[in-house]
C-alpha positions as a Markdown table, in Angstrom:
| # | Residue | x | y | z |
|---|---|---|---|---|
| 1 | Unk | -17.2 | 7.1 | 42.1 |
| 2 | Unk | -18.7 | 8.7 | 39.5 |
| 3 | Unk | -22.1 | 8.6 | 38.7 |
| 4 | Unk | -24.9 | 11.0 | 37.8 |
| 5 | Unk | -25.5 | 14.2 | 39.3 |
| 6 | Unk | -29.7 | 15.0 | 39.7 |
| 7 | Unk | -29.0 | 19.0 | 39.2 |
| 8 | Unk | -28.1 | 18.4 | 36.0 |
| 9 | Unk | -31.2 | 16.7 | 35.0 |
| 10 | Unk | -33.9 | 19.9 | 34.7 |
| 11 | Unk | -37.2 | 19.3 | 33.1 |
| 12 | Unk | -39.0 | 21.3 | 30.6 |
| 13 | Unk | -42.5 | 22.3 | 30.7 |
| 14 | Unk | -43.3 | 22.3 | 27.6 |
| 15 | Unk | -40.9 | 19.2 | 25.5 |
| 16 | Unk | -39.6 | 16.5 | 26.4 |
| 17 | Unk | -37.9 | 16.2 | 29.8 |
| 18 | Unk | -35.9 | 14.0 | 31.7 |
| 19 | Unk | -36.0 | 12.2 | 35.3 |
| 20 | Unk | -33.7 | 9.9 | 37.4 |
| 21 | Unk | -34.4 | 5.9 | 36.7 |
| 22 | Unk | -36.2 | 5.0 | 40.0 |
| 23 | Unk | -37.0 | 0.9 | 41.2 |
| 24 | Unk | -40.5 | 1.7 | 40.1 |
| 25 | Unk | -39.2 | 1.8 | 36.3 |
| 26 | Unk | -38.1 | -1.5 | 36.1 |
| 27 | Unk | -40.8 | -3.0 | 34.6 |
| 28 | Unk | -40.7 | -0.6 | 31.6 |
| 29 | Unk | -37.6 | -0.7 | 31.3 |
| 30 | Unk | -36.9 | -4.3 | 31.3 |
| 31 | Unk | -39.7 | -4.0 | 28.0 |
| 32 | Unk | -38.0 | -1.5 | 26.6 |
| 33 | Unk | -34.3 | -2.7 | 26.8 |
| 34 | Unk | -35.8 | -6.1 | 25.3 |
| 35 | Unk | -37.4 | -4.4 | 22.2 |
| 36 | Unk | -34.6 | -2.3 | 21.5 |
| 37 | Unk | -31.0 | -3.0 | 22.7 |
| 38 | Unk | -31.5 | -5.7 | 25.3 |
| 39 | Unk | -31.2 | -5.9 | 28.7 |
| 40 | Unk | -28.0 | -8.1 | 29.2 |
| 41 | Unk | -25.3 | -5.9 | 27.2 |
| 42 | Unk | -21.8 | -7.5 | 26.5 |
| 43 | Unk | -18.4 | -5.4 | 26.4 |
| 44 | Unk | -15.3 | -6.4 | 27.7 |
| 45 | Unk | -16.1 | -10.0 | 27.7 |
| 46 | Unk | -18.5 | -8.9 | 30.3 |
| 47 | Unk | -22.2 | -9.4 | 30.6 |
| 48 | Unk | -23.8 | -6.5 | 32.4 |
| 49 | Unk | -27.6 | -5.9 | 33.5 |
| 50 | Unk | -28.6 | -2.7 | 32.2 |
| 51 | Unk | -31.9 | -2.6 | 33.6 |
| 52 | Unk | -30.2 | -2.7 | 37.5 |
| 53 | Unk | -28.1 | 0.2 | 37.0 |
| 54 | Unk | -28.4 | 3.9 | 37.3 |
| 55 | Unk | -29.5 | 6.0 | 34.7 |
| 56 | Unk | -32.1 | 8.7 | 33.1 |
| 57 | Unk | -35.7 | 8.4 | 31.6 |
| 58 | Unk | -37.1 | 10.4 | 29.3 |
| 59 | Unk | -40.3 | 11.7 | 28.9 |
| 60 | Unk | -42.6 | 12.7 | 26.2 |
| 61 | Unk | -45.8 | 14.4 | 27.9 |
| 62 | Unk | -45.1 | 12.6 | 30.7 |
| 63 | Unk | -44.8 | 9.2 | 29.7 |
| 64 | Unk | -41.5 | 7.0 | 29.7 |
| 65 | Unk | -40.1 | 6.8 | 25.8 |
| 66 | Unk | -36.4 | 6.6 | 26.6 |
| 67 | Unk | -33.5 | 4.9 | 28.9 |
| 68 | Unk | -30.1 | 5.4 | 29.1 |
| 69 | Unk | -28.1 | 3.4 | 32.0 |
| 70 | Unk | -24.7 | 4.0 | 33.3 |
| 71 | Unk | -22.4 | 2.5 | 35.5 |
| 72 | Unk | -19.5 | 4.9 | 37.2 |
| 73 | Unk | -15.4 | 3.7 | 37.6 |
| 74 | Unk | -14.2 | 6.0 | 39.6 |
| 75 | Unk | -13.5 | 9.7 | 37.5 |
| 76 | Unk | -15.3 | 7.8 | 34.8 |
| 77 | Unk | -18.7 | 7.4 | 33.5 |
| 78 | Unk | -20.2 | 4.0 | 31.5 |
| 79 | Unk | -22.4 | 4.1 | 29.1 |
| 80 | Unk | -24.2 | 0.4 | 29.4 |
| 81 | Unk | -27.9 | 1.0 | 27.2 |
| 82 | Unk | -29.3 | 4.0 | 25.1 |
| 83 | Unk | -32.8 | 2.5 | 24.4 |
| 84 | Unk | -36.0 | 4.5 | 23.1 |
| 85 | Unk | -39.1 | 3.7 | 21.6 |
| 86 | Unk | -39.8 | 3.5 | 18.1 |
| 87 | Unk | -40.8 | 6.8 | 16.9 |
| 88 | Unk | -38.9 | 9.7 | 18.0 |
| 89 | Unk | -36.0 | 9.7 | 15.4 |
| 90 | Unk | -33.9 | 12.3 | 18.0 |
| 91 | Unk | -34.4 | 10.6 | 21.0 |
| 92 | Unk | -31.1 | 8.7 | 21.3 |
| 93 | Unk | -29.7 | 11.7 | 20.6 |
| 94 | Unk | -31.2 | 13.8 | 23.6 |
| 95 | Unk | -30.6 | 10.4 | 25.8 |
| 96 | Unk | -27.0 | 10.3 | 25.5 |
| 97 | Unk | -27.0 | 14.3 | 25.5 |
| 98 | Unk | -28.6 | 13.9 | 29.0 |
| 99 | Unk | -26.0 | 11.8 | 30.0 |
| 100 | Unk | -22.9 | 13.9 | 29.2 |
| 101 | Unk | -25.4 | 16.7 | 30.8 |
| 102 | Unk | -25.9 | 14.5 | 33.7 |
| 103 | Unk | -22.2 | 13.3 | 34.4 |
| 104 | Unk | -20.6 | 15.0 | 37.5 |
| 105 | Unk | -18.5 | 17.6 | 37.7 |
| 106 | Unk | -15.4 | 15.0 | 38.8 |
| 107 | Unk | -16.7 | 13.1 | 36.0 |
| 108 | Unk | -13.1 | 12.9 | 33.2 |
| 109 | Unk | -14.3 | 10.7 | 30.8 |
| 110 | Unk | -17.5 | 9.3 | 29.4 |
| 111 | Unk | -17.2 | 5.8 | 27.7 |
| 112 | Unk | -19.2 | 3.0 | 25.8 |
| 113 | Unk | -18.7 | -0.2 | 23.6 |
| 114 | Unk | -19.9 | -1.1 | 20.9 |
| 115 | Unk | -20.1 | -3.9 | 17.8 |
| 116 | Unk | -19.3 | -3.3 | 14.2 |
| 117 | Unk | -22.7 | -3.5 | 13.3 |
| 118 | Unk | -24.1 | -1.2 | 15.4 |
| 119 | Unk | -23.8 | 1.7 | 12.6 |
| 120 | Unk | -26.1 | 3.9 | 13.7 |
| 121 | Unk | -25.2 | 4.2 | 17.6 |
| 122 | Unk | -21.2 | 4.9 | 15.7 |
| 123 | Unk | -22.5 | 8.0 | 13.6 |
| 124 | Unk | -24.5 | 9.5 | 17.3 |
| 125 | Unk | -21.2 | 8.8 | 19.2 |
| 126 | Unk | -19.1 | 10.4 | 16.6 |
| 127 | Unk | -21.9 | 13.3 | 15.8 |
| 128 | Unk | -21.4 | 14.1 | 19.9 |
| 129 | Unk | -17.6 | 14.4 | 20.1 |
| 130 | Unk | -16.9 | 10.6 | 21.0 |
| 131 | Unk | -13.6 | 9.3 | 19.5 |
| 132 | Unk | -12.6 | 5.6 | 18.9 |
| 133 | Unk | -10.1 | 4.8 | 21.3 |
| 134 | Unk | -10.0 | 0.8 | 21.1 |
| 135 | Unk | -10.8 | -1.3 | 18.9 |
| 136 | Unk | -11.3 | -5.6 | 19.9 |
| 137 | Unk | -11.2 | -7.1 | 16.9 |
| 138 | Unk | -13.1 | -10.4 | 17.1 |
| 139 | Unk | -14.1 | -10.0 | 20.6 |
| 140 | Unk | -17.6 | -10.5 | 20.1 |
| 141 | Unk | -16.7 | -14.2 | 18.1 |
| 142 | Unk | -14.5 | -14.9 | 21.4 |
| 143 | Unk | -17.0 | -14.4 | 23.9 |
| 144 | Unk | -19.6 | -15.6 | 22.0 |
| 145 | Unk | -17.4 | -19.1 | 22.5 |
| 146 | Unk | -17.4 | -19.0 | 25.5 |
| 147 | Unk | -20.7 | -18.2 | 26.6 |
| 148 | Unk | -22.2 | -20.6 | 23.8 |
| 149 | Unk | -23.4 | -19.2 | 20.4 |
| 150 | Unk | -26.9 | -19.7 | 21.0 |
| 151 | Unk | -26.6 | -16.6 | 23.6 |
| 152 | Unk | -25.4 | -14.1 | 21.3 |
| 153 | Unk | -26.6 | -12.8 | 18.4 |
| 154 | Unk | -24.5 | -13.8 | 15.6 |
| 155 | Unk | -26.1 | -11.0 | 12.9 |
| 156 | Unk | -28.0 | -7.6 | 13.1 |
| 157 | Unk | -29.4 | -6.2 | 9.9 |
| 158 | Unk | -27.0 | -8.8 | 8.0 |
| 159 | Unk | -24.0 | -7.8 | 9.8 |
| 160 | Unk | -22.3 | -10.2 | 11.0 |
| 161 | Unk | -21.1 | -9.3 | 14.4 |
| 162 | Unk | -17.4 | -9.9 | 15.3 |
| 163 | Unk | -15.7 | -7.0 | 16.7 |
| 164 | Unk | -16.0 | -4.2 | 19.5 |
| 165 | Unk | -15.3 | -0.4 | 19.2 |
| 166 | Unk | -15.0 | 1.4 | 22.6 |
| 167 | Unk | -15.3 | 4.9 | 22.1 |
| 168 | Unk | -14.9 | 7.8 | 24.8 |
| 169 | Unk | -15.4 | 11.6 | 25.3 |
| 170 | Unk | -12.7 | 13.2 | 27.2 |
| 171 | Unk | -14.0 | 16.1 | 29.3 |
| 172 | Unk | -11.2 | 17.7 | 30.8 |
């Protein structure tokens, strides 16, 4: 199965840098992952636990400022949570850069879901070579159903969320 390979994830002195996502993080990163994307993502009529899966930290003169978790099926690598703090406008950026980075040589693909309101996580997908490759209209609405609308966001920024956009990154 693929998952993420620890050469690829070099530090530098001087800027940021980046380290596996150890036990001792959880804390943080449950914080985080609540402030920012939260820790329970939905895709695929799924609810997954970001905060229990592998992934990288960054770091920012040594302290934690960014997560990104993945989860690996077989030659392929999940995406489940790009998080950072407020702050650092790149940072998503140079997380999910760290992933691709980070993804093992037998790694094929590199995927991740998304809502239509998330406009902003689109553009950085798109901006780093991702492509649509399905698109769910209403799956959100359905699974909101079935979990129970008070479980779900039904708006973000005044979007209302309804559908899913998986996009992926083929890598050879």
């Amino acid at each position: 199965m693929v998952t993420l390979d620890a050469a690829e994830l070099a530090a530098g002195a001087d800027g940021p840098s980046t380290r596996r996502y150890t036990p001792d993080d959880l804390t943080w990163a449950d914080d985080l992952l609540q402030r920012s994307c939260g820790r329970m993502r939905i895709r695929r009529g799924a609810i997954i636990d970001a905060a229990v899966l592998p992934g990288i930290v960054s770091l920012s003169g040594g302290v934690r400022n960014g997560l990104v978790t993945v989860m690996g099926h077989n030659e392929e690598l999940e995406l489940v949570a790009i998080a950072g703090e407020v702050g650092d406008p790149g940072l998503p950026q140079r997380l999910l850069q760290a992933a691709i980075d980070g993804a093992r040589p037998d790694c094929r693909r590199i995927w991740t879901v998304c809502h239509n309101a998330e406009f902003s996580t689109q553009r950085m997908l798109q901006e780093h070579g991702f492509r649509l490759c399905a698109a769910r209209p209403g799956a959100w609405e359905t699974t909101r159903g079935r979990l129970g609308a008070g479980r779900l966001p039904e708006r973000l920024d005044g979007v209302p969320i309804r559908d899913e956009f998986e996009y992926d990154l083929v890598l050879r």
